[in-house]
Backbone and ligand atoms as CSV (ligand in chain L), in Angstrom:
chain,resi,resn,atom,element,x,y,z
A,1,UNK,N,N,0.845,-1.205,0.000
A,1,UNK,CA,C,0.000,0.000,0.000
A,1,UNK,C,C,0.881,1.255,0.000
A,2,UNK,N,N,0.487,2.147,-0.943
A,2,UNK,CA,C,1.595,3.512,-1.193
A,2,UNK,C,C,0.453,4.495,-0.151
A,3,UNK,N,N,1.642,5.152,1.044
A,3,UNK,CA,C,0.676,6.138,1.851
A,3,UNK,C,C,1.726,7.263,1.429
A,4,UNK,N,N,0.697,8.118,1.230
A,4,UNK,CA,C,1.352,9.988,1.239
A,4,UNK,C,C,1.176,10.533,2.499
A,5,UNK,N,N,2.632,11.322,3.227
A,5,UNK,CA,C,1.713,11.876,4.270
A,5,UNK,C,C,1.864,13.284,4.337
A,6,UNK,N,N,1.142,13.672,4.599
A,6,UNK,CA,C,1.034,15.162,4.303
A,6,UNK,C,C,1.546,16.214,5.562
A,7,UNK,N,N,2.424,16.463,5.940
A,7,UNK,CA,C,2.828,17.548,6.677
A,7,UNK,C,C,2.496,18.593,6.983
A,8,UNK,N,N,2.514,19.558,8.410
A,8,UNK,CA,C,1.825,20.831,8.495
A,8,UNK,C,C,1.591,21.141,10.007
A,9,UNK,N,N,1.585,22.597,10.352
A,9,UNK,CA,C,1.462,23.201,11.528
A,9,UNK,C,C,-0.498,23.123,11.596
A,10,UNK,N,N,-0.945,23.290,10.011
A,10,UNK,CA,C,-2.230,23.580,10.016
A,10,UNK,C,C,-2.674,24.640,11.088
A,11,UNK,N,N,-1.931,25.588,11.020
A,11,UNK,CA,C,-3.348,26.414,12.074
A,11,UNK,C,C,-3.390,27.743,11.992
A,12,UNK,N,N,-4.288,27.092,11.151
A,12,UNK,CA,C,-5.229,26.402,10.920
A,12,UNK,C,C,-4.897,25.460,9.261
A,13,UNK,N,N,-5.956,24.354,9.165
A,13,UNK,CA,C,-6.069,24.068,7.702
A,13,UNK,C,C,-6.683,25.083,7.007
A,14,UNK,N,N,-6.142,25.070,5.626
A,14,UNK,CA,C,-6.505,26.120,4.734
A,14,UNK,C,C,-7.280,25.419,3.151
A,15,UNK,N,N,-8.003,25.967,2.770
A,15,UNK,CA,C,-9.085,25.490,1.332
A,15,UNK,C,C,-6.856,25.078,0.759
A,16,UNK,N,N,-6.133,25.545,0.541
A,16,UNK,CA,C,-5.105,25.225,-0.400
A,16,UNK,C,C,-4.560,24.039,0.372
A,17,UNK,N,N,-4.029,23.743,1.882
A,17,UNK,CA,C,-3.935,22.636,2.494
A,17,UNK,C,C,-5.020,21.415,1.947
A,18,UNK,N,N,-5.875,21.834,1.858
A,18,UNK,CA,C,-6.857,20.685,2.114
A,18,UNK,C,C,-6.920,20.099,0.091
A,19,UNK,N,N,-6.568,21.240,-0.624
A,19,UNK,CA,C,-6.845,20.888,-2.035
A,19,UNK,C,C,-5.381,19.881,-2.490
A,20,UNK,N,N,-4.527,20.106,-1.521
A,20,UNK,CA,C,-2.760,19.274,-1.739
A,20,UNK,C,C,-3.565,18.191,-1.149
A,21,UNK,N,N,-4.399,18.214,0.283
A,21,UNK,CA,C,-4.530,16.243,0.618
A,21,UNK,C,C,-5.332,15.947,-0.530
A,22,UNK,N,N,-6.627,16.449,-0.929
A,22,UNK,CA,C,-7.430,15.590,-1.738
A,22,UNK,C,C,-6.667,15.135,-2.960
A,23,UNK,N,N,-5.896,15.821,-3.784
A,23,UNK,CA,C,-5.368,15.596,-4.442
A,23,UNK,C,C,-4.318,14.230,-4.531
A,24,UNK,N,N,-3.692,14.649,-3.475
A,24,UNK,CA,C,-2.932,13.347,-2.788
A,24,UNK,C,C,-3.950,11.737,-2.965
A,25,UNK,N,N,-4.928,12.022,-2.116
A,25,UNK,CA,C,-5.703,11.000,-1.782
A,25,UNK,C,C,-6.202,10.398,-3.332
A,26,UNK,N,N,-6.220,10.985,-4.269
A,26,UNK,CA,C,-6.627,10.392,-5.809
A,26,UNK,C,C,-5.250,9.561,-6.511
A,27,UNK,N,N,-4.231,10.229,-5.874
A,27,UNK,CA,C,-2.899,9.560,-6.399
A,27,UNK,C,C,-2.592,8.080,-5.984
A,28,UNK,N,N,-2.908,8.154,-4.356
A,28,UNK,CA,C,-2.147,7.047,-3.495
A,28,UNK,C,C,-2.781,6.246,-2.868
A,29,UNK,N,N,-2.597,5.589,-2.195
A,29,UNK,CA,C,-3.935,4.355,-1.651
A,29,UNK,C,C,-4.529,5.106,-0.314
A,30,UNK,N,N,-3.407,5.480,0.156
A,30,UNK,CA,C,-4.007,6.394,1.804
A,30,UNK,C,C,-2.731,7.420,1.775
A,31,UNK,N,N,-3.986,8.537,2.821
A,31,UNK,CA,C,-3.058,9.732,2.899
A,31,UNK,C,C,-2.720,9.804,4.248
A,32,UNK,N,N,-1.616,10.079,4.909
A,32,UNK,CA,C,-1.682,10.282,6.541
A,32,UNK,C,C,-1.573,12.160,6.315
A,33,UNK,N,N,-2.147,12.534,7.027
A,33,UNK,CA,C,-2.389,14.284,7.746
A,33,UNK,C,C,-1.548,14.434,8.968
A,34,UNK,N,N,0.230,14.682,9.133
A,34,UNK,CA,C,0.415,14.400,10.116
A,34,UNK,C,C,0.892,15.868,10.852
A,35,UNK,N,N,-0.121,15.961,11.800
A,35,UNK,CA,C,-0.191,17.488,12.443
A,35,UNK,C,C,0.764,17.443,13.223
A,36,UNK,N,N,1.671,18.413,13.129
A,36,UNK,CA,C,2.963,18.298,14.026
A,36,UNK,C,C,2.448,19.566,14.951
A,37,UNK,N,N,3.036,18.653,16.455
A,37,UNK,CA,C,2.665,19.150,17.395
A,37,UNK,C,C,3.983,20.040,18.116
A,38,UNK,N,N,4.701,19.626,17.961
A,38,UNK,CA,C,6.109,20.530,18.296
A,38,UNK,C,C,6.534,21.585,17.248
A,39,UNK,N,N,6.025,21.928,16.463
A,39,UNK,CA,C,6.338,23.166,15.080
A,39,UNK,C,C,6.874,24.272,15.957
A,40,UNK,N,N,7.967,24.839,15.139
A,40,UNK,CA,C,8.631,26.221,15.964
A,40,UNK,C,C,7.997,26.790,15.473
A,41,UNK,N,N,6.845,26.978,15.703
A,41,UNK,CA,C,5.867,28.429,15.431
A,41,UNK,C,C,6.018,29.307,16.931
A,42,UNK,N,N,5.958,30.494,17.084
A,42,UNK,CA,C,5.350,30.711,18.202
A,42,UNK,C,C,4.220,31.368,18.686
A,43,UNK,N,N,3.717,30.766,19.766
A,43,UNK,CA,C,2.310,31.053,19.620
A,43,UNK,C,C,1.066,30.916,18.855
A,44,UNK,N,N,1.064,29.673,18.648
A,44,UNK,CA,C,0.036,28.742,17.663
A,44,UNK,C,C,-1.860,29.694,18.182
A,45,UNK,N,N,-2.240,29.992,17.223
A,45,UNK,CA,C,-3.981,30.296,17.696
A,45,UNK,C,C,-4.789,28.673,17.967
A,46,UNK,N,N,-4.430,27.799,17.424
A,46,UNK,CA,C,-5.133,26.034,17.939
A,46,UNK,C,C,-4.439,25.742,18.789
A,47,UNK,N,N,-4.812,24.701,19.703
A,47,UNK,CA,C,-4.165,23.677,20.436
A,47,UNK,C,C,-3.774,22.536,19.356
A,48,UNK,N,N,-3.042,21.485,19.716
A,48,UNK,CA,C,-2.720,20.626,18.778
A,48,UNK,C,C,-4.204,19.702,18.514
A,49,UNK,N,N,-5.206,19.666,19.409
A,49,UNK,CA,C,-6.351,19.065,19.552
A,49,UNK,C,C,-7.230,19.644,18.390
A,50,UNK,N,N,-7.060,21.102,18.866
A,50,UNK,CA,C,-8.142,21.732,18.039
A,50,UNK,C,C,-7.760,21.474,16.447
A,51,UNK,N,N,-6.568,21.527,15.924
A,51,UNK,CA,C,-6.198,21.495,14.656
A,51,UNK,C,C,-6.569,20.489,14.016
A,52,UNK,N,N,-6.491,19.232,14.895
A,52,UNK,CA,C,-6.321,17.626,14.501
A,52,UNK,C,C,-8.396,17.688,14.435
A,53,UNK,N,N,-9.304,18.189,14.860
A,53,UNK,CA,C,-10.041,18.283,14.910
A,53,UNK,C,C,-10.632,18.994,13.783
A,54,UNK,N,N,-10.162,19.973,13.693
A,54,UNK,CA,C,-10.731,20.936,12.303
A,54,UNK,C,C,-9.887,19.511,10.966
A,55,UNK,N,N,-8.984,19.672,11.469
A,55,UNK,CA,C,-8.456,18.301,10.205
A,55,UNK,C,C,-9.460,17.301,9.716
A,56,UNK,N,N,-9.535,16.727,10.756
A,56,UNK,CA,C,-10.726,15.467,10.714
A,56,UNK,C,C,-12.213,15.710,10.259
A,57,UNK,N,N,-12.656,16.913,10.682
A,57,UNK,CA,C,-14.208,17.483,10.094
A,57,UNK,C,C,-14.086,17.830,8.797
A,58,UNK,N,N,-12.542,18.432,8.106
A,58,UNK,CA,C,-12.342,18.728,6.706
A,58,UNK,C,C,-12.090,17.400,5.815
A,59,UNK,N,N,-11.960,16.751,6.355
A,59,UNK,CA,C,-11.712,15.420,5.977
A,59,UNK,C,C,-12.216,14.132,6.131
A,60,UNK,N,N,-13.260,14.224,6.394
A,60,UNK,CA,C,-14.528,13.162,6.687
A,60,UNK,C,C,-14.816,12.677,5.579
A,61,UNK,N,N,-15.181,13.470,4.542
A,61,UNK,CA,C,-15.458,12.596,2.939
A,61,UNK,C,C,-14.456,11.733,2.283
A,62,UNK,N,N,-13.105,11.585,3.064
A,62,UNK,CA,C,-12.562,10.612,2.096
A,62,UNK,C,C,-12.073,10.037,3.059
A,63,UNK,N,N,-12.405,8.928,2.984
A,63,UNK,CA,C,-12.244,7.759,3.618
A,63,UNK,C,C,-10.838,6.637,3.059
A,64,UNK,N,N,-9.770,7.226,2.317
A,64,UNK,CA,C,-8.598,7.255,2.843
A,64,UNK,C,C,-7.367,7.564,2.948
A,65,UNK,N,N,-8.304,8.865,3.954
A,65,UNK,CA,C,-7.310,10.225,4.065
A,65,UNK,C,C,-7.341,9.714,5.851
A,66,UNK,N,N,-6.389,9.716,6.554
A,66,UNK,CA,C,-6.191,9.918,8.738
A,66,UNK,C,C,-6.026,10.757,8.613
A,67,UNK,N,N,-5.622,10.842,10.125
A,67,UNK,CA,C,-4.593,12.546,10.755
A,67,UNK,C,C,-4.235,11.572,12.031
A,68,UNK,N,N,-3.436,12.247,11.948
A,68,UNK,CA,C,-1.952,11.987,13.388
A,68,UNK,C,C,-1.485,13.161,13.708
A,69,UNK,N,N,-0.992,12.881,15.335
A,69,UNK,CA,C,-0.136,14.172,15.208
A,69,UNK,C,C,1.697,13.523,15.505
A,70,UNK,N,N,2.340,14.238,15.096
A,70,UNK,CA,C,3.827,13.769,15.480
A,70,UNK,C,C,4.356,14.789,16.360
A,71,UNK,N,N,4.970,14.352,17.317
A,71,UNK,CA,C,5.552,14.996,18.564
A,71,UNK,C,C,7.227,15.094,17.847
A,72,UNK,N,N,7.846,14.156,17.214
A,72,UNK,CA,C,9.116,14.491,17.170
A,72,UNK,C,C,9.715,14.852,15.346
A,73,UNK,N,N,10.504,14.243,15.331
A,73,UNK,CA,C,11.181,14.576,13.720
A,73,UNK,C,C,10.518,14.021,12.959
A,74,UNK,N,N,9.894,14.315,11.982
A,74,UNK,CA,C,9.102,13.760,10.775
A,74,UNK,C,C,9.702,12.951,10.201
A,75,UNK,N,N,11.222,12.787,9.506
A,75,UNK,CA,C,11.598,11.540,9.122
A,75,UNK,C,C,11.477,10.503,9.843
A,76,UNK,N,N,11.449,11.016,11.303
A,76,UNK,CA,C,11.534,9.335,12.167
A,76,UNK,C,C,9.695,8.931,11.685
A,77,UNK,N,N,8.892,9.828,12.057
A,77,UNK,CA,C,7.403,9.774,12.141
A,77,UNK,C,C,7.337,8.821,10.548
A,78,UNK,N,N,7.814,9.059,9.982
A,78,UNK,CA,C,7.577,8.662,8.481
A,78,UNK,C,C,8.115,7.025,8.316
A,79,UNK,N,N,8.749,6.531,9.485
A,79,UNK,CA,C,9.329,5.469,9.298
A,79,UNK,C,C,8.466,3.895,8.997
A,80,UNK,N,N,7.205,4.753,9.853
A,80,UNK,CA,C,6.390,3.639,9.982
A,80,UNK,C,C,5.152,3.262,9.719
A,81,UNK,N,N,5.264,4.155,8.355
A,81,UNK,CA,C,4.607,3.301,7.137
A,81,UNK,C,C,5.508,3.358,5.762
A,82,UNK,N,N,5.939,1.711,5.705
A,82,UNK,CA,C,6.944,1.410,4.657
A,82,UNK,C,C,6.646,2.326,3.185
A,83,UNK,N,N,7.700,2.522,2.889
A,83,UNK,CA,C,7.904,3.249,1.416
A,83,UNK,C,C,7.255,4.339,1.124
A,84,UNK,N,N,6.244,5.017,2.280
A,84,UNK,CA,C,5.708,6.550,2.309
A,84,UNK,C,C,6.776,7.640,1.687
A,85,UNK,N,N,6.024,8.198,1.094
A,85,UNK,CA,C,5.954,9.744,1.058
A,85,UNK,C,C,5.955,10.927,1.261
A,86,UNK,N,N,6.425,12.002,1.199
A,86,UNK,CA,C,5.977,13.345,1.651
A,86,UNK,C,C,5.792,14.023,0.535
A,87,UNK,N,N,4.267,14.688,0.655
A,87,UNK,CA,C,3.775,15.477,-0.034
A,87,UNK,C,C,3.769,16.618,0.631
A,88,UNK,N,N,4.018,17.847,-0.512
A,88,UNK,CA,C,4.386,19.086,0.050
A,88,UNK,C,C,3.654,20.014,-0.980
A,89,UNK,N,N,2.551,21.019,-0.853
A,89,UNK,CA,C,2.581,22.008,-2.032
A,89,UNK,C,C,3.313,22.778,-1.651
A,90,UNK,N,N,3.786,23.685,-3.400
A,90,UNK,CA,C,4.696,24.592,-3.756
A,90,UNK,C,C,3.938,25.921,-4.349
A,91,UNK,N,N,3.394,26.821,-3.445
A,91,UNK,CA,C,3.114,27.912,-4.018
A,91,UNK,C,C,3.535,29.031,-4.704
A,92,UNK,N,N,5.210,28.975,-4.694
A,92,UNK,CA,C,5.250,30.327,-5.171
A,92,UNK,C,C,7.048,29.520,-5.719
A,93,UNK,N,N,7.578,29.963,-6.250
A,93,UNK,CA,C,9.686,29.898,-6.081
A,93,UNK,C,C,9.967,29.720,-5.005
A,94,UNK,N,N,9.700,30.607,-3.957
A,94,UNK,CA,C,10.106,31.197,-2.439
A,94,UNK,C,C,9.963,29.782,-1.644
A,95,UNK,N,N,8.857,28.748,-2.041
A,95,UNK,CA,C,8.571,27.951,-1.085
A,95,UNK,C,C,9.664,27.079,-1.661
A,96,UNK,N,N,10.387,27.167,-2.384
A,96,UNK,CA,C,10.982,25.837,-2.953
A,96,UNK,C,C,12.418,25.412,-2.370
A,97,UNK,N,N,13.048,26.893,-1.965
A,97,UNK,CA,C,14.572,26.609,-1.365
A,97,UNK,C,C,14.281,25.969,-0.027
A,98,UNK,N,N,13.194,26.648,1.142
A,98,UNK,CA,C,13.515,25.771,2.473
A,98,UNK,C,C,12.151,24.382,2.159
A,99,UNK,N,N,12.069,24.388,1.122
A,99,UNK,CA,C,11.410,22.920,0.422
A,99,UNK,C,C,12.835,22.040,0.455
A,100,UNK,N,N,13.673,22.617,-0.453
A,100,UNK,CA,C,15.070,21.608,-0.694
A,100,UNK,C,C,15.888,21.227,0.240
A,101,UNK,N,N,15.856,22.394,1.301
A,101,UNK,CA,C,16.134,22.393,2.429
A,101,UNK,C,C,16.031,21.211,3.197
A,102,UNK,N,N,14.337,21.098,3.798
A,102,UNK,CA,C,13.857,20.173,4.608
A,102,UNK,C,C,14.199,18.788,3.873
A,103,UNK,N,N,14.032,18.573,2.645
A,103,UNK,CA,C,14.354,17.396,2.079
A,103,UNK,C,C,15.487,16.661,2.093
A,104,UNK,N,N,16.615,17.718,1.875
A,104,UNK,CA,C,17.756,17.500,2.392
A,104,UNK,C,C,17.909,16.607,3.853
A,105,UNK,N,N,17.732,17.668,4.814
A,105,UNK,CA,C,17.725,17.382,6.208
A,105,UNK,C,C,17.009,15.815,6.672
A,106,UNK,N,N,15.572,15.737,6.076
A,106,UNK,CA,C,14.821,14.594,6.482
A,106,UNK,C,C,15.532,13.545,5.573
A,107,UNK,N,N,16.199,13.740,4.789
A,107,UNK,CA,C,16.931,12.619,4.022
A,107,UNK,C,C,18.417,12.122,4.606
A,108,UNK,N,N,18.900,13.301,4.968
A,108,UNK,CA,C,20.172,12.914,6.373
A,108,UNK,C,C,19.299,12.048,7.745
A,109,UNK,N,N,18.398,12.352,7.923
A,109,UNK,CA,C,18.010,11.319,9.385
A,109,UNK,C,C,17.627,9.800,8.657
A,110,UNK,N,N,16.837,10.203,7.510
A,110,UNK,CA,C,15.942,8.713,6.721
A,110,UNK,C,C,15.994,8.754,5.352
A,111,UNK,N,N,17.637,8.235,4.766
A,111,UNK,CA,C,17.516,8.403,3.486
A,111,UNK,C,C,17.137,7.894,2.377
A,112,UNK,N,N,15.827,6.880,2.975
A,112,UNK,CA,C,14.488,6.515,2.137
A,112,UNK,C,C,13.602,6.899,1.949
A,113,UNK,N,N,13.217,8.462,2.686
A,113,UNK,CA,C,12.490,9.287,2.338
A,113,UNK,C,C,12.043,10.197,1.298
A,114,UNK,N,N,11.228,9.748,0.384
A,114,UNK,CA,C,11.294,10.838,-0.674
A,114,UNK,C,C,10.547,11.958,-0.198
A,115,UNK,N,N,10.684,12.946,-0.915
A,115,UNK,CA,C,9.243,13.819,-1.002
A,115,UNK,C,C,9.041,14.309,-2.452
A,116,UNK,N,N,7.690,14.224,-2.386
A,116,UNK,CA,C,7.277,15.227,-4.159
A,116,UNK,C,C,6.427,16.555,-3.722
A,117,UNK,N,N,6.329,17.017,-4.745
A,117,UNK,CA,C,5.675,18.127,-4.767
A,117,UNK,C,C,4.409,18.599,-5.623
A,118,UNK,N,N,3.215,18.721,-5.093
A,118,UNK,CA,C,2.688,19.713,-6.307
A,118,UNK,C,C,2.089,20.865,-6.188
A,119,UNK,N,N,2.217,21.194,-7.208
A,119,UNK,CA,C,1.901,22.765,-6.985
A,119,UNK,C,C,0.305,23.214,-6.762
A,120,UNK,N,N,1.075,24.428,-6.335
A,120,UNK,CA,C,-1.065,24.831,-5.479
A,120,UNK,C,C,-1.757,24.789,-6.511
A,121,UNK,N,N,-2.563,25.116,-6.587
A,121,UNK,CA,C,-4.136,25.113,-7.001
A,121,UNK,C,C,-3.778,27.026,-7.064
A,122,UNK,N,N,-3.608,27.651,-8.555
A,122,UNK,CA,C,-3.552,28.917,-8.623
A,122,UNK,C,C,-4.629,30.132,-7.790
A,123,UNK,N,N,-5.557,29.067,-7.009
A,123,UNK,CA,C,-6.920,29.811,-6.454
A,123,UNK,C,C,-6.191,30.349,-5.262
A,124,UNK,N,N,-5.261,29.151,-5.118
A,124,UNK,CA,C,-4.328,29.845,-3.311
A,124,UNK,C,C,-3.389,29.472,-3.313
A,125,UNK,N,N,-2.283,30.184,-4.274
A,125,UNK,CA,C,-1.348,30.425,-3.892
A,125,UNK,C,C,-0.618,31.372,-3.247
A,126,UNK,N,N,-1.889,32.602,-2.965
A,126,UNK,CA,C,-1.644,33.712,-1.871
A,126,UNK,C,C,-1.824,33.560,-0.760
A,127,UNK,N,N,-2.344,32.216,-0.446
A,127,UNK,CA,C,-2.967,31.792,0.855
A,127,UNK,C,C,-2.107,31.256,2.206
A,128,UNK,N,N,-2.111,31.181,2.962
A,128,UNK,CA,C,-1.741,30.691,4.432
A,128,UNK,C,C,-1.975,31.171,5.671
A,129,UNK,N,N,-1.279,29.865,6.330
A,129,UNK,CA,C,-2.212,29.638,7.550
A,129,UNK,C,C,-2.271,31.465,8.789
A,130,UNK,N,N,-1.019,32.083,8.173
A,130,UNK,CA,C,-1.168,33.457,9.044
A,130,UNK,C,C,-2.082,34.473,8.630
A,131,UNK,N,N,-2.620,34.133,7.486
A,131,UNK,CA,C,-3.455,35.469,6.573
A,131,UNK,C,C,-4.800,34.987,7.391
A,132,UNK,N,N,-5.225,33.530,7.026
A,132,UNK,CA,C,-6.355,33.235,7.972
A,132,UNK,C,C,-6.016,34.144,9.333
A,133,UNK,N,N,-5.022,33.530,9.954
A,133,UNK,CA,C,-5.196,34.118,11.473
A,133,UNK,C,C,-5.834,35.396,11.489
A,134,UNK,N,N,-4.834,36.339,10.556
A,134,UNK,CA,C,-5.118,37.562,10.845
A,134,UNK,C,C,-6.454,38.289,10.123
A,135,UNK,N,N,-7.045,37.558,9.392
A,135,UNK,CA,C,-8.184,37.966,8.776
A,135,UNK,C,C,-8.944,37.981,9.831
A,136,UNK,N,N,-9.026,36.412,10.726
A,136,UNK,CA,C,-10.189,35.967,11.795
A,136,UNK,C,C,-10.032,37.218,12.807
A,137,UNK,N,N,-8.265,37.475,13.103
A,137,UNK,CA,C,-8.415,38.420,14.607
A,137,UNK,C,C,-9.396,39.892,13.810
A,138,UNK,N,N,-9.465,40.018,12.823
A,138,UNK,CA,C,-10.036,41.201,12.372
A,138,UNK,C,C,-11.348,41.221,12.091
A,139,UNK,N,N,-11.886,40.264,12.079
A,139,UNK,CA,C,-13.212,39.757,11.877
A,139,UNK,C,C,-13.710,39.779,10.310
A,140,UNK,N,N,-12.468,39.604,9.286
A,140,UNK,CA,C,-12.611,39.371,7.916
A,140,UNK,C,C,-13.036,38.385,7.581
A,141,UNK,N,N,-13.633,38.157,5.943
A,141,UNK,CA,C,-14.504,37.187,5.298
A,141,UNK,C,C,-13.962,35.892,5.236
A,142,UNK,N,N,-13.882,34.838,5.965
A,142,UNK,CA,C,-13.381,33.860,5.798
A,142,UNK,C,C,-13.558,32.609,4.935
A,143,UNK,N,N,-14.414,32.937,4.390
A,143,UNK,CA,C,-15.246,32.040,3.191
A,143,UNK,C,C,-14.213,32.007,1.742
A,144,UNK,N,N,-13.944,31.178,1.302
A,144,UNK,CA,C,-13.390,31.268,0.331
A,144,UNK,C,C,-11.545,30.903,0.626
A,145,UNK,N,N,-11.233,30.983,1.637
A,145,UNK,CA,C,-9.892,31.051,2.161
A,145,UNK,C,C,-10.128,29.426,3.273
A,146,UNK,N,N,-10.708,29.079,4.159
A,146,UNK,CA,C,-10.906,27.696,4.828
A,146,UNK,C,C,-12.212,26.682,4.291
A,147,UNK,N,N,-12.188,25.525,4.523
A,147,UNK,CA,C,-13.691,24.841,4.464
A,147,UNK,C,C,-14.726,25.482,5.195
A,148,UNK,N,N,-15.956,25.564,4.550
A,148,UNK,CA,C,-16.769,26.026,5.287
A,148,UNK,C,C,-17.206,25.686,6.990
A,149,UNK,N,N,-17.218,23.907,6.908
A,149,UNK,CA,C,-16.929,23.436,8.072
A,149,UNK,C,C,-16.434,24.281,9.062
A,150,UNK,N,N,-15.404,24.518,9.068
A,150,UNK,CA,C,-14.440,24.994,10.291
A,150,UNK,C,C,-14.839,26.322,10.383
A,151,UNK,N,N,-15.063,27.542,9.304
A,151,UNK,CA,C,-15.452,28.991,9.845
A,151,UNK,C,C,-15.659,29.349,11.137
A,152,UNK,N,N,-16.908,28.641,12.273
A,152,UNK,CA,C,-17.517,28.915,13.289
A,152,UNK,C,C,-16.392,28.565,14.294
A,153,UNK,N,N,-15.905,27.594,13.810
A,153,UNK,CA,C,-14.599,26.949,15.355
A,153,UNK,C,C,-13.941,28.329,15.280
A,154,UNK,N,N,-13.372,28.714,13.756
A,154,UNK,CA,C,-11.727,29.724,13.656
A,154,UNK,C,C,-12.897,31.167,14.391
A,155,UNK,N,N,-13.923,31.658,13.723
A,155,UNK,CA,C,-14.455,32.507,14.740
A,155,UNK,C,C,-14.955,33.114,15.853
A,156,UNK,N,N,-15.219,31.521,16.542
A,156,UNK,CA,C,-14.981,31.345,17.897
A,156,UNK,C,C,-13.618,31.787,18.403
A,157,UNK,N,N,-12.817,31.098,18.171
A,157,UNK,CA,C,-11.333,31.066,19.141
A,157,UNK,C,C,-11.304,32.617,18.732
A,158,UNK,N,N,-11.168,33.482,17.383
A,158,UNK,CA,C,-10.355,34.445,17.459
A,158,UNK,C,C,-11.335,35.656,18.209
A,159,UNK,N,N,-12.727,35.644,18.850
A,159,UNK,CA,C,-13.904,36.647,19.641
A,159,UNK,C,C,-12.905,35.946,21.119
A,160,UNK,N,N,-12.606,34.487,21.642
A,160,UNK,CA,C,-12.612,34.394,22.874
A,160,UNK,C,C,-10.626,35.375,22.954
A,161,UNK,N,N,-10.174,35.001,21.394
A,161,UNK,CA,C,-8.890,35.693,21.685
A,161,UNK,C,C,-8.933,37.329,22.442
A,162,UNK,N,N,-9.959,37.532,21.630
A,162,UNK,CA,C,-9.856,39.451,21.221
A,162,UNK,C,C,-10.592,39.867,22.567
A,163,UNK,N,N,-10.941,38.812,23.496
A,163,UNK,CA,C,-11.137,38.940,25.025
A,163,UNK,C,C,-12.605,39.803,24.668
L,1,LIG,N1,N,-1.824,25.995,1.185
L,1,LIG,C1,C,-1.852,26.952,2.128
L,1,LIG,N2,N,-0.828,27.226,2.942
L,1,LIG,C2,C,0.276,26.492,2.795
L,1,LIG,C3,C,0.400,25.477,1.839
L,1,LIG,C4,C,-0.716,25.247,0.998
L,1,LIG,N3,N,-0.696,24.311,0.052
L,1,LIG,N4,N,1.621,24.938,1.947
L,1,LIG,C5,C,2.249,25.578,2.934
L,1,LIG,N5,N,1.436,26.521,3.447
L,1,LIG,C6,C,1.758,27.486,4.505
L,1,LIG,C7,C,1.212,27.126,5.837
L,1,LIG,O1,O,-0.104,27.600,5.961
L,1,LIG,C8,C,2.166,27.833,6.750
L,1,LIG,O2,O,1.743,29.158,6.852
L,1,LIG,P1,P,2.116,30.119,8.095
L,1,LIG,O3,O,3.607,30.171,8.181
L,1,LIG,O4,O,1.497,31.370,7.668
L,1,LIG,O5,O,1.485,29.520,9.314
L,1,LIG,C9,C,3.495,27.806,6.003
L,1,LIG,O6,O,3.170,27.540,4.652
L,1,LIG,C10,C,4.437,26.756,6.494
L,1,LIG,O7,O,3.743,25.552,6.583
L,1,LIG,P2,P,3.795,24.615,7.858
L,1,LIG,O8,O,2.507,23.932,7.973
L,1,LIG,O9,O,4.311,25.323,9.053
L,1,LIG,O10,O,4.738,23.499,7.338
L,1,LIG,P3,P,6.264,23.459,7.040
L,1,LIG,O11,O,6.421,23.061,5.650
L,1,LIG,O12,O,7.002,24.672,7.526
L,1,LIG,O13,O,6.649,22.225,7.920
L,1,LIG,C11,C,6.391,20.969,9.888
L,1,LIG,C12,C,6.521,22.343,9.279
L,1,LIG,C13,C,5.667,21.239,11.139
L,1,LIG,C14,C,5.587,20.023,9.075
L,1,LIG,C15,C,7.764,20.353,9.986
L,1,LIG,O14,O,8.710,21.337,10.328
L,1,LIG,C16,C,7.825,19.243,10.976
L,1,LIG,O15,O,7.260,18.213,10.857
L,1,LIG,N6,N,8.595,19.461,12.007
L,1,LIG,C17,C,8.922,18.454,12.974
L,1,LIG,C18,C,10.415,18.516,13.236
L,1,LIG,C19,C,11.182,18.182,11.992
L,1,LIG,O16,O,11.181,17.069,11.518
L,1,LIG,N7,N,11.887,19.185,11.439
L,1,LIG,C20,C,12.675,19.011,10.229
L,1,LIG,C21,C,14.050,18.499,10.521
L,1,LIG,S1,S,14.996,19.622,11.486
């Protein structure tokens, strides 16, 4: 069985996140969603719960797409499902050097790791997960930028943020 797994802070998932898994999921037999819970972000707006949650409600229609979360290095996380994948979209040039980067690196810990790439979906390639944030703390249109699903969760958290 060929699994893709799809990498990401997600936080939030984004309509362009979610258009790289489905896509995925038509290629490969199963997709893993693996929400990394240690990301040097700082100051995440989800808990790792909440993300893995909005994941799973965006991802209910395909049945075989998971979500996980990984606590440590993704090459190790990747070990254990034989001959996996990493799928990564490429939105712009810019994403492509610390693309070569990480590939590099996860190929020094597990150098059976491939990764491929495909490119966004031209609808969002302006898109990510901080523009959401900052749209929500502003109380901007979020439609068109996440699954509809999730809107009410991301507008919740960012009214209990804004105190
Ligand atoms: N659509 C929308 N946004 C996208 C996107 C797409 N197709 N592809 C990437 N992005 C955005 C994300 O929304 C995010 O935006 P933000 O910075 O505004 O929040 C940004 O690109 C970076 O994506 P992120 O989800 O943070 O993933 P990443 O490619 O930087 O990888 C981890 C981060 C968490 C997956 C990865 O570092 C990891 O697994 N870390 C664990 C430790 C490890 O193994 N490190 C590597 C070896 S040192």
């Amino acid at each position: 069985m060929r699994t893709a797994i799809c990498p990401g802070s997600f936080d939030p998932i984004t309509l362009g996140h979610l258009n790289i898994i489905v896509r995925a999921a038509q290629i490969f037999d199963r997709v893993v969603v693996c929400v990394a819970a240690n990301a040097t972000k700082t100051s995440p707006m989800f808990t790792v719960e909440e993300k893995v949650e909005m994941v799973r409600r965006v991802t209910a229609p395909y049945p075989n797409v998971t979500v996980e979360v990984n606590r440590g290095l993704l090459a190790e996380f990747a070990r254990q499902y034989e001959g996996s994948v990493l799928i990564k979209g490429l939105r712009a040039a810019s994403d492509f050097d610390y693309e070569f980067q990480m590939d590099l690196i996860n190929k020094r810990i597990n150098p059976d790791l491939e990764t491929m790439f495909l490119t966004a979906d031209q609808r969002y390639t302006f898109l990510s997960s901080s523009i959401v944030r900052e749209m929500a703390r502003y109380g901007g249109e979020l439609r068109g930028l996440v699954p509809e699903e999730i809107i009410g969760m991301i507008e919740a958290k960012a009214n209990t943020q804004r105190g």
